[in-house]
C-alpha positions as CSV (number, residue, x, y, z in Angstrom):
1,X,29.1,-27.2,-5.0
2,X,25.6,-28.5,-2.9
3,X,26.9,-26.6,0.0
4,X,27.1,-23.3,-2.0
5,X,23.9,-24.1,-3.6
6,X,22.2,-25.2,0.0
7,X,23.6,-21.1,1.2
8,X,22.3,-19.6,-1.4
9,X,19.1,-21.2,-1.1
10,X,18.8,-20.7,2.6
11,X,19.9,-17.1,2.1
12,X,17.2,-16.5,-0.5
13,X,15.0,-18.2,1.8
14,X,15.8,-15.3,4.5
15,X,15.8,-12.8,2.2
16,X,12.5,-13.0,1.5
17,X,11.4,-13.3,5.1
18,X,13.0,-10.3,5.8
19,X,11.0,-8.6,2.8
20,X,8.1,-9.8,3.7
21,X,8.4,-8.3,7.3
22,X,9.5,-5.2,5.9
23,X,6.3,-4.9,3.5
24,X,4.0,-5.8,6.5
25,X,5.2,-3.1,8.5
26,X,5.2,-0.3,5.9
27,X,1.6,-1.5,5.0
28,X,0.8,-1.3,8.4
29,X,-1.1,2.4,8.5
30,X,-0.4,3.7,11.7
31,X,3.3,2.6,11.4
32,X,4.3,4.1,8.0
33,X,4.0,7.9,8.8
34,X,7.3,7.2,11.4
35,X,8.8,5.0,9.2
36,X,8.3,6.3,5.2
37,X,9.8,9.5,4.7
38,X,8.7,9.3,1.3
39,X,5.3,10.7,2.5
40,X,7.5,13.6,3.3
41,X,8.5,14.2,0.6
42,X,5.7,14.0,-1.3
43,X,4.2,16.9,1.1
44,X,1.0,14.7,2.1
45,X,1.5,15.3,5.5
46,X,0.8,19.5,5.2
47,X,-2.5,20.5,5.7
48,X,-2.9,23.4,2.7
49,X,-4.4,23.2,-0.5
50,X,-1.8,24.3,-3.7
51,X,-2.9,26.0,-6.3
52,X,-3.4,24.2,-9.8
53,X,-3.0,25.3,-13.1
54,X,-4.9,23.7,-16.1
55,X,-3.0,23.9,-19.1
56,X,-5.0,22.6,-22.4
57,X,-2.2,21.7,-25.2
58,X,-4.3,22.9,-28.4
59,X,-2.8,21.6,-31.7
């Protein structure tokens, strides 16, 4: 039972490494546009303004 607990402990020890490695490079700023496509999603990459609406909820 130690040996299975020593794994899982070493493996949650890597796991985090790895997580922290991964969150340093997608905070890194001039990495993240190659590596997020979330940004493309969003549309924060395109250059034009939308149009908003206001809508006023009267009650």
């Amino acid at each position: 039972m130690k040996t299975v607990e020593r794994m899982l402990w070493k493996l949650a020890i890597i796991q985090f490494i790895f997580l922290f490695i991964a969150q340093l490079i997608v905070s890194h700023s001039s990495i993240a546009p190659y590596i997020v496509k979330v940004i493309h999603y969003e549309g924060v990459m395109k250059n034009s303004a939308t149009k908003t609406v206001e809508t006023f909820d009267q009650r």
